[in-house]
C-alpha positions in Angstrom: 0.0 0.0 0.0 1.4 3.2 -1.0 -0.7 5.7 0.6 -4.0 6.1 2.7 -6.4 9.3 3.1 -9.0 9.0 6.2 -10.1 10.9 8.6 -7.6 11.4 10.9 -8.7 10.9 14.3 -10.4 7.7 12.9 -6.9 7.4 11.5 -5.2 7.6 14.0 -6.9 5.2 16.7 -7.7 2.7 14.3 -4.5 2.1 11.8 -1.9 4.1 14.2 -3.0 2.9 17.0 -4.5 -0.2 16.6 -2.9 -3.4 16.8 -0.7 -3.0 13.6 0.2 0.4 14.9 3.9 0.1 15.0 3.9 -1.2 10.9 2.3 2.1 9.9 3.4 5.5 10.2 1.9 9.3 9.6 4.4 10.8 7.4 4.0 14.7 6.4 1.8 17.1 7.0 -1.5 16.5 7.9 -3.9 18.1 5.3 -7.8 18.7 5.1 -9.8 17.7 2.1 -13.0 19.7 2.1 -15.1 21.3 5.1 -17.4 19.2 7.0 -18.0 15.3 7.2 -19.9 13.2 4.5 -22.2 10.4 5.0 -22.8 8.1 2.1 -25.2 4.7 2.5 -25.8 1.8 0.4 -29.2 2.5 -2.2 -30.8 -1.0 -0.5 -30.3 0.8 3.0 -33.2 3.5 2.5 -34.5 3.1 5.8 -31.1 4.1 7.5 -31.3 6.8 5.3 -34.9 8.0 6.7 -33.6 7.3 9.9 -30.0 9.5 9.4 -32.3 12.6 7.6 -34.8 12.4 10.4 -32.4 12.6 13.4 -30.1 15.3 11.7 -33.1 17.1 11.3 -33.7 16.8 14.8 -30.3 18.2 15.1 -30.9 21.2 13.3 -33.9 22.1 14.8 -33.1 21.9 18.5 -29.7 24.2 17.4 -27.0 21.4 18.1 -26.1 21.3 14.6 -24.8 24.8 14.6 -23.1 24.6 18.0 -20.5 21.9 16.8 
């Protein structure tokens, strides 16, 4: 494997710091791709989907959304 982009605290406690921690290593600077966090689901899962839109909605509307 020549290189690997993920989120870096997921990253970090996962493939640094997991049990293969000591064949990998963060090299450079870390950079950020984009602004925010994505969430992507399988088309077969739609009632995940209903279930991820109605509880960020939730979010939004009791004004946690905007404090993170």
């Amino acid at each position: 494997m020549d290189i690997v982009l993920i989120d870096f605290p997921v990253g970090e406690a996962s493939i640094l710091g997991g049990k293969d921690g000591d064949t990998f290593e963060a090299v450079g600077e870390t950079i950020q791709l984009g602004n925010g966090v994505g969430a992507a689901f399988r088309k077969r899962d739609k009632e995940l989907v209903e279930i991820f839109n109605t509880s960020l909605a939730e979010v939004k509307a009791n004004g946690k959304y905007e404090r993170s």
